[in-house]
C-alpha positions in Angstrom: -55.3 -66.8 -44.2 -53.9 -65.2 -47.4 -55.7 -62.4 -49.3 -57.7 -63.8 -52.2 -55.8 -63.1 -55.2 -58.0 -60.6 -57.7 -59.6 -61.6 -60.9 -57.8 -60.6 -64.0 -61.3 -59.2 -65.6 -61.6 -57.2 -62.3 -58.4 -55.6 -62.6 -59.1 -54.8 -66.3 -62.3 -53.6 -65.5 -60.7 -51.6 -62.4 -58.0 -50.3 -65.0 -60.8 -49.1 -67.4 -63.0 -47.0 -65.3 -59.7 -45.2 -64.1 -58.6 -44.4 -67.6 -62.5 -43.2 -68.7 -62.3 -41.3 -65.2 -59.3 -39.3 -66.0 -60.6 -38.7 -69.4 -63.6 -37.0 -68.3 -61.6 -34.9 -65.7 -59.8 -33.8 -68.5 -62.8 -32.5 -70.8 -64.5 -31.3 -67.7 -61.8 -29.2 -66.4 -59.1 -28.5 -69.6 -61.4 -28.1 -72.3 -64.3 -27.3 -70.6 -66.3 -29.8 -72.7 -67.8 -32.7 -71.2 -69.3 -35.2 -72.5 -71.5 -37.5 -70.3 -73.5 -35.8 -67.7 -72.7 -35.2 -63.9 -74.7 -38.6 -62.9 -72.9 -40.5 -65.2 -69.6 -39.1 -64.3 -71.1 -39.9 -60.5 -72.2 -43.5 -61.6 -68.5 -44.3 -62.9 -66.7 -42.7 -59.6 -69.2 -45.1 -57.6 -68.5 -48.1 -59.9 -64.8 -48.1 -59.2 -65.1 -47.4 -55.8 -67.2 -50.4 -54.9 -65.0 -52.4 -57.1 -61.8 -51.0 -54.9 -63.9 -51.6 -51.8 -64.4 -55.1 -52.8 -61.0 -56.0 -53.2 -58.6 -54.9 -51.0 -55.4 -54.6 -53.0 -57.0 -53.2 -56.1 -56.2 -49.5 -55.4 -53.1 -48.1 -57.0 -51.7 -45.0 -55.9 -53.0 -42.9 -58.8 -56.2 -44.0 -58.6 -58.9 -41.1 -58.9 -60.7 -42.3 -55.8 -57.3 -41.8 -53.7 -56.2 -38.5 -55.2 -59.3 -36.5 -54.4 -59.9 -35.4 -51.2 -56.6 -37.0 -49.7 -55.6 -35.6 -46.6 -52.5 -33.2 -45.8 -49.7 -33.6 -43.7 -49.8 -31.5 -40.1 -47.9 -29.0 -41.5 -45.4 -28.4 -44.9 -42.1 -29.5 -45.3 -39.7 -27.5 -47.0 -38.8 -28.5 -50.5 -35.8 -26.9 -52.6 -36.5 -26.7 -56.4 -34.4 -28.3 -59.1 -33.5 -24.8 -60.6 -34.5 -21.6 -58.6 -38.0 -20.2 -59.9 -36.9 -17.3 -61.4 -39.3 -13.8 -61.5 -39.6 -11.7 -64.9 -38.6 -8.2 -65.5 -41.3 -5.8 -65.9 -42.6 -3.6 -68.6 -45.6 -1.1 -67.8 -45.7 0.7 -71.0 -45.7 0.1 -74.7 -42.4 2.1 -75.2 -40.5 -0.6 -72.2 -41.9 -3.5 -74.4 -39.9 -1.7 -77.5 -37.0 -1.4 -75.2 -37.2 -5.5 -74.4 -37.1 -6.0 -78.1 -34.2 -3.5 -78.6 -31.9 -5.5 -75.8 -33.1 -8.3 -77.7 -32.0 -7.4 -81.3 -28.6 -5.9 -79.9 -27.7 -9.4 -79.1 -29.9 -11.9 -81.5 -30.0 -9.6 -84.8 -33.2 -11.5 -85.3 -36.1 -12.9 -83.4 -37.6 -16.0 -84.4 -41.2 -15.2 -83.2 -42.9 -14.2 -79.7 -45.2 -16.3 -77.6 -47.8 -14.1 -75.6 -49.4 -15.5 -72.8 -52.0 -14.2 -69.8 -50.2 -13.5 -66.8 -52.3 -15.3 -64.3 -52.8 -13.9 -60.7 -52.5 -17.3 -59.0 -50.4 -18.7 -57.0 -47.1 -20.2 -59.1 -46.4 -24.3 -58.2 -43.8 -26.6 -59.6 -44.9 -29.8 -60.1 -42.5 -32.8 -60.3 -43.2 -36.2 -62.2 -40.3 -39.2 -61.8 -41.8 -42.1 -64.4 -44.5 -39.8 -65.7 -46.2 -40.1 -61.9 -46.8 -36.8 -59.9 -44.1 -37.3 -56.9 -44.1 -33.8 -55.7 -45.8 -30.7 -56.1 -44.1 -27.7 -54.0 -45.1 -23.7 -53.9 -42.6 -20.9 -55.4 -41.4 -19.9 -51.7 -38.8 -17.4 -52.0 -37.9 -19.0 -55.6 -35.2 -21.2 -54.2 -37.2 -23.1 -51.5 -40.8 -23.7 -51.3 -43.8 -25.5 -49.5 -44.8 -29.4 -50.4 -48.5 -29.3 -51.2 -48.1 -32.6 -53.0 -51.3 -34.1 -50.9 -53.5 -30.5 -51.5 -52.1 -30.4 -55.2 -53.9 -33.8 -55.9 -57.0 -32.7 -55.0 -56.9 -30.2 -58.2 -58.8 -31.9 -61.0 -56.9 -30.7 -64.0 -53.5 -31.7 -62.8 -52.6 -35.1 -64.0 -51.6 -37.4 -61.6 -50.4 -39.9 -64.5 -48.8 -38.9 -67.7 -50.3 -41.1 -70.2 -48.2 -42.0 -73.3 -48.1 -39.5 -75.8 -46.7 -40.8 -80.0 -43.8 -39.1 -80.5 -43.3 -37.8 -76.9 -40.3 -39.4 -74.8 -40.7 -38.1 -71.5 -37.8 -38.0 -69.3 -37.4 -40.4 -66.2 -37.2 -36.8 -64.2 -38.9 -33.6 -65.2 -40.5 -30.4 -63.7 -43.8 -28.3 -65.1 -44.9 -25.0 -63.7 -47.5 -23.1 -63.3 -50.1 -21.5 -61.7 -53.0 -22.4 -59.3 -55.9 -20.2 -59.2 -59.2 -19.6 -58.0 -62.0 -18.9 -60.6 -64.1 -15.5 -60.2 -67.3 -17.8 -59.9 -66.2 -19.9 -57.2 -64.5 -16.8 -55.3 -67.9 -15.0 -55.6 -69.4 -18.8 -53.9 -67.3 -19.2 -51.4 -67.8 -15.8 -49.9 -71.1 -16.4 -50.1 -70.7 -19.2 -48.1 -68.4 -17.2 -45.7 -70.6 -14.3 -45.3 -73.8 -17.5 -44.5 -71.7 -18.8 -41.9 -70.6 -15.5 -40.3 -67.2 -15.7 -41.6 -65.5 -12.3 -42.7 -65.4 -12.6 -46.9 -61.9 -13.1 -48.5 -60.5 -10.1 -50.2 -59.4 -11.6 -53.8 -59.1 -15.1 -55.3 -55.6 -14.9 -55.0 -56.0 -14.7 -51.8 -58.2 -17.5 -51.6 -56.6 -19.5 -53.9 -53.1 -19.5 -51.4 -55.2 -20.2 -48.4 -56.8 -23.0 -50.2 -53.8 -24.0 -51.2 -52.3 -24.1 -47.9 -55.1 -25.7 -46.2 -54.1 -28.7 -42.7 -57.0 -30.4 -44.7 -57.4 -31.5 -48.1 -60.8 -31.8 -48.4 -61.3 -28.3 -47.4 -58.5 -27.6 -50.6 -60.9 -29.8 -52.8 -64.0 -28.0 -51.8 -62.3 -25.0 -52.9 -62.7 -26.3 -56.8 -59.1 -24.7 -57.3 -57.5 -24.7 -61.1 -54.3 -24.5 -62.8 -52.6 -23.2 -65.8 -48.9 -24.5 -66.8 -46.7 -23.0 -68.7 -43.0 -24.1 -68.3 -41.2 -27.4 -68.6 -38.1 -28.6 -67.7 -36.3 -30.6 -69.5 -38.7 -30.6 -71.9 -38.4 -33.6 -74.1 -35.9 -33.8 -77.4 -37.2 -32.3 -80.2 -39.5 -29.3 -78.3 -37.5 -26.7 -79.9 -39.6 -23.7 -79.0 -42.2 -22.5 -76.0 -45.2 -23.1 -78.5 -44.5 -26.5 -79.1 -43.5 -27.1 -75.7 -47.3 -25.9 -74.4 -49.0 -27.8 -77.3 -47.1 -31.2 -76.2 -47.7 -29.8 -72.1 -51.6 -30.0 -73.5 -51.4 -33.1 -75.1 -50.4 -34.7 -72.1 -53.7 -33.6 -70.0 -52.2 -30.6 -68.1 -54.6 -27.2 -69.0 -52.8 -24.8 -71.1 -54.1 -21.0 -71.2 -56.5 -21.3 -74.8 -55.4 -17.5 -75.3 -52.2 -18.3 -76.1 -50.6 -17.3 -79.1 -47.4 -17.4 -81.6 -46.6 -13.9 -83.2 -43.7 -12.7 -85.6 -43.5 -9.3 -84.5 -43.5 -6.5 -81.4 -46.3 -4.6 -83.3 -48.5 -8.0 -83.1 -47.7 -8.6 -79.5 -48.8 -5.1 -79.2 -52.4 -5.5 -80.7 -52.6 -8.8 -78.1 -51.7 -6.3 -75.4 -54.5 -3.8 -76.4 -57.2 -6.6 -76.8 -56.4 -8.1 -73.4 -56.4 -5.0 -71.8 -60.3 -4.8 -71.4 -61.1 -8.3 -72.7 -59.6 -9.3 -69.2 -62.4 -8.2 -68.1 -65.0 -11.6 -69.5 -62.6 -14.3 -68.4 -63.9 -16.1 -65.4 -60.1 -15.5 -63.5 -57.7 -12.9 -62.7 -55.2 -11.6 -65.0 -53.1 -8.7 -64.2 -50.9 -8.4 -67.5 -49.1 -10.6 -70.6 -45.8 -12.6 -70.5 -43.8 -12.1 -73.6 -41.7 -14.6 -74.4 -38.7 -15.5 -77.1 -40.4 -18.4 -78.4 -36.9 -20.7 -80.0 -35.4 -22.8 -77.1 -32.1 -21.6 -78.6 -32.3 -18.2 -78.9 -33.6 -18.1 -75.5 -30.2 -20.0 -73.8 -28.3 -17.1 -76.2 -30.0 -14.7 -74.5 -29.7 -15.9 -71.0 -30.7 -14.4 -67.2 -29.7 -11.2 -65.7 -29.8 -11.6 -61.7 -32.8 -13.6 -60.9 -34.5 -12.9 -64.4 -34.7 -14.5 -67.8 -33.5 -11.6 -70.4 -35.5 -13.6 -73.4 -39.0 -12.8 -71.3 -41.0 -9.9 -69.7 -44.1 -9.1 -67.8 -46.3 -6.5 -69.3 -48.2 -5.3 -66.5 -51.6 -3.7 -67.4 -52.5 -0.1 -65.2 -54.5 -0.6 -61.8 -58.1 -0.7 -62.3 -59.4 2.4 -60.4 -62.9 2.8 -60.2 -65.2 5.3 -58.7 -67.5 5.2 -55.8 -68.9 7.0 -52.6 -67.2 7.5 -49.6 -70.0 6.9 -46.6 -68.1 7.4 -43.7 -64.3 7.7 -42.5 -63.9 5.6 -39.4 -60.3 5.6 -36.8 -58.8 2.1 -37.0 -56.8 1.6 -33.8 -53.7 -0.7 -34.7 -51.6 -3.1 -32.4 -49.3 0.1 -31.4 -52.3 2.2 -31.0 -51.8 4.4 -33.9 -55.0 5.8 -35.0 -55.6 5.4 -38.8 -58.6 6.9 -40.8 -60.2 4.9 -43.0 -62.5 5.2 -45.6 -65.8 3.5 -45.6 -66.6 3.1 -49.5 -70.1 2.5 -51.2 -68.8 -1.3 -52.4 -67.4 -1.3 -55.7 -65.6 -4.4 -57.9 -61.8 -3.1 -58.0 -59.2 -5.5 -60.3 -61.3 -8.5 -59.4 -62.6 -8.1 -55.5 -65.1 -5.9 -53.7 -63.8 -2.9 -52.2 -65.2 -1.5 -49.0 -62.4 0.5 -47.3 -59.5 2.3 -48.2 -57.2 3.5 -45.8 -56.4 7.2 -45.6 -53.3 6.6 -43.7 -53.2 9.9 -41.2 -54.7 13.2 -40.2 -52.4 15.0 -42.9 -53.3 12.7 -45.8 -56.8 13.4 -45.6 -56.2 17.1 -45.0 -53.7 16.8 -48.2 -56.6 15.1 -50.6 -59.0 17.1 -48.8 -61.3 13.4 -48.5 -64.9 14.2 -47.0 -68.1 11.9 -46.7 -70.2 12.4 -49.3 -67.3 12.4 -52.1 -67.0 10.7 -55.1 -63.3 9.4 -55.1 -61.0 7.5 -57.4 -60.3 4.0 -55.7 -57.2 1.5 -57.5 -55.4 -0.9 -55.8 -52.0 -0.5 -55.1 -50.1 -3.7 -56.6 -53.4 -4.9 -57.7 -53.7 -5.7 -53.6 -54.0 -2.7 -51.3 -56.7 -0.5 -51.9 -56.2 3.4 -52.0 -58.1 6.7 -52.7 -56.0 8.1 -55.6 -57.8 11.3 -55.2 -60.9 13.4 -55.3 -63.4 14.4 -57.9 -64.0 17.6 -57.1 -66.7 18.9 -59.4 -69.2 15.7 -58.0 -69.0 16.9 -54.4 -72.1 17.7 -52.4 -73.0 21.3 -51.1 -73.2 19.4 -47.5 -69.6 17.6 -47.7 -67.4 18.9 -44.3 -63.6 18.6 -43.7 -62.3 15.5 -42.0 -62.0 16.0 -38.3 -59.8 13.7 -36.7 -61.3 12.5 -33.1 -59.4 14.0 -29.7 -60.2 10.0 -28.4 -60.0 7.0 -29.0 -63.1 5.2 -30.4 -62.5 1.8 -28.8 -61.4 3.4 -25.3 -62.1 6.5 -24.9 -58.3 7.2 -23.6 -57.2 10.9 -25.5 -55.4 10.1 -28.7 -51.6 12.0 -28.2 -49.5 13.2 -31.0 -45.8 13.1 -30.4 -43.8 16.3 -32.1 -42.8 15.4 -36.1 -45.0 12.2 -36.2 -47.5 11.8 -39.0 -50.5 9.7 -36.9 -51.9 10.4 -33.3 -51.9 7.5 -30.8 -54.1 5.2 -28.1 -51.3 5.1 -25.4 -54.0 2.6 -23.2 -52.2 -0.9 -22.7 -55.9 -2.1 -22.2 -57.4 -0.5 -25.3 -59.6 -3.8 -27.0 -58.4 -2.5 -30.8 -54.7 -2.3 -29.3 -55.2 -6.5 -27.6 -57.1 -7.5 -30.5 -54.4 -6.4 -33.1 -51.8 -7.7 -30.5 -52.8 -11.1 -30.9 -53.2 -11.3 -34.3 -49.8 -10.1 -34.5 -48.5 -12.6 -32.0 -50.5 -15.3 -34.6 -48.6 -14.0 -37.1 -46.4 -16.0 -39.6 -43.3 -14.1 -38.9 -43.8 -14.0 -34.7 -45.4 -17.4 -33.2 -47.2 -18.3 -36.6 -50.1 -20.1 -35.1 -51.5 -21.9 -38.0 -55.4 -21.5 -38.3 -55.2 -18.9 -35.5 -56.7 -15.9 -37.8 -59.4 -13.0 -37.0 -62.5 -14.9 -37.0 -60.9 -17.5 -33.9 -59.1 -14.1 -32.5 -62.8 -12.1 -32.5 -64.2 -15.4 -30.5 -62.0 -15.5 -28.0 -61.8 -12.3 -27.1 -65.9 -12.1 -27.3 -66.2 -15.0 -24.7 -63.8 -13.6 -22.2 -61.0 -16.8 -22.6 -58.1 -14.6 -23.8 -57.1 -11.4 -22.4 -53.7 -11.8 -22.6 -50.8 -13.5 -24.7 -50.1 -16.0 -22.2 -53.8 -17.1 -22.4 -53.5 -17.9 -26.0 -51.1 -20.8 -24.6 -53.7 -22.2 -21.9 -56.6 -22.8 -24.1 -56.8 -26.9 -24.8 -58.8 -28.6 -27.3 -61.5 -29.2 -25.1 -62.7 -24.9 -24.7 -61.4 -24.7 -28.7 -63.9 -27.2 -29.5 -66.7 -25.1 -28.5 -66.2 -22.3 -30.8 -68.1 -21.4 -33.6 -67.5 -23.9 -36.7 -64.5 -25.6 -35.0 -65.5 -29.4 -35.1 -63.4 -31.3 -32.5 -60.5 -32.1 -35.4 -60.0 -28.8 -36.3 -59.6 -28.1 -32.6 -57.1 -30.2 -32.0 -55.4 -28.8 -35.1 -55.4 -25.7 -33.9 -54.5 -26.9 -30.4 -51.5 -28.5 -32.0 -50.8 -25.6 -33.8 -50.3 -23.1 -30.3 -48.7 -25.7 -28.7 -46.0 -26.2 -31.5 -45.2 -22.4 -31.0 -44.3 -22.8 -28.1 -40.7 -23.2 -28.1 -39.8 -20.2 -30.8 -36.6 -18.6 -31.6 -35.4 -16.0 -30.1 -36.2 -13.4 -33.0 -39.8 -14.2 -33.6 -40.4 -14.4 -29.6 -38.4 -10.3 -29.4 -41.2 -9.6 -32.5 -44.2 -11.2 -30.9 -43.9 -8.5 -28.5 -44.9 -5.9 -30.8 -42.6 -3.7 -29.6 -42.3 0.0 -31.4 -40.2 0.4 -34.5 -39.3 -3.4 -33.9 -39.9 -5.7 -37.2 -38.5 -8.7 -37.9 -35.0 -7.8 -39.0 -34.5 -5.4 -36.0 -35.9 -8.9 -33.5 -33.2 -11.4 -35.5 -30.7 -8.6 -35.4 -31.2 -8.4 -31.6 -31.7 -12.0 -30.9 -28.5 -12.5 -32.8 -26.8 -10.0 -30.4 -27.6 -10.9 -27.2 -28.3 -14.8 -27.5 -30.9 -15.1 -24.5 -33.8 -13.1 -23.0 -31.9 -12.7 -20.1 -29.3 -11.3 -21.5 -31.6 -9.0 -23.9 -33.5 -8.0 -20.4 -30.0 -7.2 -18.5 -28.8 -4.5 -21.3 -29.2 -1.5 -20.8 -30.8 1.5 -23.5 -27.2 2.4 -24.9 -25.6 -1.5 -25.3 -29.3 -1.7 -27.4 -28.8 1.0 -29.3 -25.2 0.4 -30.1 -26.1 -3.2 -31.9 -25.8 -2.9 -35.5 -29.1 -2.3 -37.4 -30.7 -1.0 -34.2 -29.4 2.8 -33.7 -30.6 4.8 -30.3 -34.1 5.6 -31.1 -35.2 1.8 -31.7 -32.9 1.0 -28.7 -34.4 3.8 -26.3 -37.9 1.8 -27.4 -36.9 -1.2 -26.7 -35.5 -0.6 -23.2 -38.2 1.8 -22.0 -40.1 -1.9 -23.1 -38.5 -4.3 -21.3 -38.5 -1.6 -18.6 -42.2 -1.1 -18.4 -45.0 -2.6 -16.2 -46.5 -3.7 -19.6 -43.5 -5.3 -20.7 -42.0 -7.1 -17.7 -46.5 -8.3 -17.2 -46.5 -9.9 -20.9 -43.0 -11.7 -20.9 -43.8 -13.2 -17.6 -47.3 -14.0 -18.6 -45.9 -16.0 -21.9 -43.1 -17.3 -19.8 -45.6 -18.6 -17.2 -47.8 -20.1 -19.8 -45.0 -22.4 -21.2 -43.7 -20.2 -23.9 -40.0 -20.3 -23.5 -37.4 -18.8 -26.2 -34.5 -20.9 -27.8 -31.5 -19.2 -27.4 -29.6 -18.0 -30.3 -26.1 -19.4 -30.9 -23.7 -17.1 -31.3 -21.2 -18.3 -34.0 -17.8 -18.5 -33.2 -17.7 -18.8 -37.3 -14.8 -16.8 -39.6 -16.7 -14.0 -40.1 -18.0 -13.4 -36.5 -18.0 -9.5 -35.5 -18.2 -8.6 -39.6 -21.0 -6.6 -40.6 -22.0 -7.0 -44.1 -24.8 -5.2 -46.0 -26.7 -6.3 -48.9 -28.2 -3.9 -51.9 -29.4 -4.2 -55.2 -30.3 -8.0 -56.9 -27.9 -10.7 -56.8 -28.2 -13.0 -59.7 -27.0 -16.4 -58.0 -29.4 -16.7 -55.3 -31.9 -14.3 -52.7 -31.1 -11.9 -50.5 -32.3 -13.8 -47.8 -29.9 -17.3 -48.6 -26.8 -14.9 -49.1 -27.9 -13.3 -45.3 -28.5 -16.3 -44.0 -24.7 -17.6 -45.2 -23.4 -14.6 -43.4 -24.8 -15.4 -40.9 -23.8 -19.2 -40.6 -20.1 -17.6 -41.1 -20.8 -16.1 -37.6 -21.1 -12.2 -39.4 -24.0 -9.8 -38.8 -26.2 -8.9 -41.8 -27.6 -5.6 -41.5 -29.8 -3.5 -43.9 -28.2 -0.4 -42.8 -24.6 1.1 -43.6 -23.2 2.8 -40.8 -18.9 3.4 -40.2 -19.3 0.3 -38.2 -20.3 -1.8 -41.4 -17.1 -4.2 -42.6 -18.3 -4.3 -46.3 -21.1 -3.9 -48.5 -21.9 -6.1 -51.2 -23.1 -4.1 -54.5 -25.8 -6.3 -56.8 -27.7 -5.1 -59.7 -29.0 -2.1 -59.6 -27.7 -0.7 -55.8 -29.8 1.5 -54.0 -29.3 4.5 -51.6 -27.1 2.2 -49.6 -24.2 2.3 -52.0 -24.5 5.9 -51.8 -24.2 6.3 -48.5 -21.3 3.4 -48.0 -19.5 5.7 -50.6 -19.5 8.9 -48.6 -18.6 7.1 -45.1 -15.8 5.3 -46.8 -17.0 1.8 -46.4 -15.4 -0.6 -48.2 -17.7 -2.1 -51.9 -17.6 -5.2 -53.3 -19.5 -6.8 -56.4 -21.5 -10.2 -56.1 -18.6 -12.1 -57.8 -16.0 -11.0 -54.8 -18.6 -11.4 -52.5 -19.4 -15.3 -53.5 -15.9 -15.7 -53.4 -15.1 -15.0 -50.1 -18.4 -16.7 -48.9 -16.9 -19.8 -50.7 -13.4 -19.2 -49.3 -14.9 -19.0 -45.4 -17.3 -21.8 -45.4 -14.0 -23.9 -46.7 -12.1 -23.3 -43.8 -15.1 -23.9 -41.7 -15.6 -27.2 -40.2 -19.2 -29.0 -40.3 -20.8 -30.6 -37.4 
């Protein structure tokens, strides 16, 4: 029996309540105006539901029932942008600002007005409409490839999922808007709240939060979040948006929320006065903003102008100072880490830092503290470095207390009681106890890690669990737990166990690099892993070599190679790769190419304007060469970008032979020709 066909006065009625829905979104969350209450907005969402409900059929794609709380894929796919997502140059003072306008002037003579606009700490998307309907919404990545976070991306209620039809707008069939997702300071400050009610160690910024949001396995989780956006790019931007103003004014008109603080000047001395108001009036918005873009506002002038490596040269980031703040120190505790150096940190009186509550600092080593001369009882000078990682910028001498002492750092370890050992010329001390519970803890959360298994969901709060209930003493036991024991831990419903189940049991197979890292081996990061990996091809054959064919491979040198085989060689070592073997973890081999360019060793420095440093290595290495971040005499060539480093220096003085980016693409070009696909 066919489905009954719907009544034309239902679908117009259907059609309507959509329309008034997404008209309400858009004063609720653009313009921050409403104007019916919550019930009513309530009574209308309920309305067109029931009439959905009702008639199967009736629900369009768009429909604001469907693109709230939709759920996400298992994991994210890969996306690659329509034009790289460049970065902007920075300016940190006044007088680089003047410069930017002097490199403009050399080329433009005049500037046909600024546009000056908060740089928002968030989390930059580009979001892609084909027929004015959202089709794809994918994170910056590494500017050239991102995440799709189309499904979490809907659940934001101030991104449009339907351009409406705008008089005098032609929209093209295909276009791209950027932006940025954020998290407001009032719902950062709830959520912890609600993490700190449930147990749940706080989040350290909204950025922070806003990413993991962002990146939630489950939408609804991303809606519950109450995330936000701010656009401010377009591309192509219709015919007749001539300027960045206009193009933000039309980007508004649509429904997408535009910055309000926005503004058009004629001159560097009134973007100046904008930089000196926003400097401290940062301070009363309800969201992070860590500095001003400056942009050329005519479309023309800006495609005169142009990009220098992967930068516009018509914009710049003004970047305001670090915050610092000042507060008590209360204690300095030893952190062991996954190594078992022993790190002091701070323990501050809490204090609001650019935009999150600071409550440690770390002090690095023994000398550091000795250097500031840090004691308990001080008044210190906290900042963040990067606007991320906090750090006592120094002491305030005339505050301390008659009763401050020096810093004594302990003779054991505070987790195992094993003596803490400093080796001659290193900075820290170290827990040499395999067994230490700071040293296992740390190990797993580095085996977790995105850049080693990268466990999904598999974080500090699951970590603390399992090691407090006794499952997990090992890294092979991370890969025996099953859905069934996960289910049992604290605030993991039997969905999110099997998600994370999933998760562990998708890392199983990994490549040969990220399995080396996982080990947490000494000295041995992820370049040093994919450089060995690359090397040897199999564990076996990693296992088999002995200290001096590991510290002959290029990138590795004798003293990461005598830790590696003194590794492999110990009882500790040979325990945890059986142990993850055992437990079903097995490594995929690496295939050596038999490309052109096999047994070349090339070497990046500076910026490279037609693509990262991480797509230019990883051509190298699909020629079958070897791209290492040191230059040594066994290096083949290094490849000179913008503004080279140390590295050219030193190629110089061994005689190694330079090229420049264009030479560079041109014999990547030239080798990938004569290479055969399949």
């Amino acid at each position: 029996m066919g489905r009954r066909p719907i009544p034309p006065t239902v679908r117009r009625q259907a059609a309507r309540l959509r329309e008034e829905i997404v008209h309400h979104n858009y004063l609720y969350h653009v313009l921050d105006a409403p104007e019916i209450s919550d019930a009513a907005y309530d009574a209308l969402f309920r309305e067109l539901q029931a009439l959905e409900a009702a008639h199967p059929g009736l629900q369009t794609k768009d429909s604001p029932t469907v693109t709230v709380g939709a759920e996400a894929a298992a994991h994210f796919r890969k996306v690659r942008h329509r034009t790289p997502m460049l970065s902007l140059q920075n300016a940190f003072t006044l007088e680089e600002v003047g410069e930017f306008q002097d490199r403009l002037l050399r080329q433009l003579r005049v500037v046909r007005g600024y546009v000056v606009e908060l740089k928002i700490d968030g989390l930059a998307v580009s979001l892609t409409y084909a027929d004015s309907v959202l089709r794809q919404a994918a994170t910056r990545g590494d500017g050239v490839e991102g995440e799709d976070v189309t499904h979490n991306v809907r659940t934001i209620a101030d991104i449009p999922e339907r351009l409406p039809a705008v008089p005098g707008l032609h929209l093209p069939a295909v276009m791209e808007v950027r932006g940025e997702v954020y998290l407001p300071r009032s719902e950062f400050a709830r959520i912890n709240q609600a993490q700190q009610a449930a147990g749940l160690p706080p989040y350290a910024n909204p950025r922070n939060a806003a990413a993991g949001s962002l990146r939630q396995l489950d939408a609804g989780i991303t809606r519950q979040r109450r995330l936000r956006s701010w656009v401010y790019q377009w591309d192509p931007p219709p015919d007749g948006i001539d300027s960045q103003s206009q193009a933000l004014d039309a980007l508004q008109r649509l429904g997408f929320a535009v910055n309000p603080h926005r503004a058009r000047v004629a001159t560097v001395d009134e973007v100046e006065a904008y930089l000196r108001r926003w400097e401290t009036a940062r301070q009363q918005l309800d969201y992070e903003t860590d500095g001003v873009v400056i942009k050329v506002d005519d479309r023309h002038q800006q495609e005169e102008m142009g990009a220098v490596s992967r930068s516009p040269r018509w914009a710049v980031a003004y970047k305001f100072a670090p915050e610092e703040q000042v507060t008590e120190v209360l204690g300095i505790d030893v952190s062991i880490g996954r190594t078992g150096v022993a790190t002091p940190v701070a323990r501050l009186r809490p204090v609001l830092v650019a935009g999150s509550t600071v409550r440690h600092a770390t002090l690095h080593n023994e000398d550091e503290v000795a250097r500031k001369d840090v004691r308990v009882g001080d008044r210190v000078s906290v900042r963040k470095a990067g606007d991320v990682i906090p750090a006592v910028v120094r002491v305030l001498l005339e505050l301390r207390p008659p009763e401050a002492r020096p810093f004594e750092m302990p003779e054991s370890c505070p987790q195992c009681g094993q003596t803490l050992v400093r080796e001659p010329a290193a900075a820290g001390r170290y827990c040499q106890n395999p067994g230490c519970p700071a040293q296992r803890r740390q190990h797993l959360l580095h085996l977790a890690g995105r850049d080693a298994f990268d466990i999904e969901g598999c974080g500090p709060a699951v970590v603390d669990q399992l090691l407090a209930r006794g499952w997990v003493s090992t890294a092979g036991d991370l890969f025996r737990l099953g859905p069934d024991r996960l289910a049992d831990l604290d605030g993991y419903a039997t969905r999110s166990a099997r998600q994370l189940a999933a998760a562990v049991a998708a890392s199983r197979r990994p490549s040969l690099a990220r399995f080396i890292y996982a080990l947490g081996i000494r000295h041995v990061g992820a370049v040093t892993a994919r450089a060995l990996a690359e090397h040897f091809g199999t564990l076996a054959a990693l296992q088999a070599a002995s200290e001096p064919e590991l510290g002959a491979v290029e990138g590795v040198g004798p003293i990461v190679g005598r830790a590696v085989a003194a590794f492999l060689a110990s009882a500790t070592g040979r325990a945890m790769v059986a142990d993850l073997l055992a437990a079903g973890v097995v490594p995929a081999p690496t295939r050596r190419s038999d490309g052109p360019w096999r047994g070349q060793t090339v070497v990046l420095t500076g910026t490279l304007s037609r693509f990262p440093r991480s797509q230019a290595e990883g051509r190298v290495r699909g020629l079958g060469g070897t791209a290492a971040s040191s230059v040594s005499r066994k290096t083949t060539v290094v490849v000179a970008g913008a503004e080279p480093g140390s590295k050219l220096e030193r190629a110089q003085r061994l005689g190694v032979p330079i090229i420049d980016e264009e030479e560079f693409l041109r014999r990547l070009e030239e080798a990938e020709g004569a290479t055969p696909e399949g």
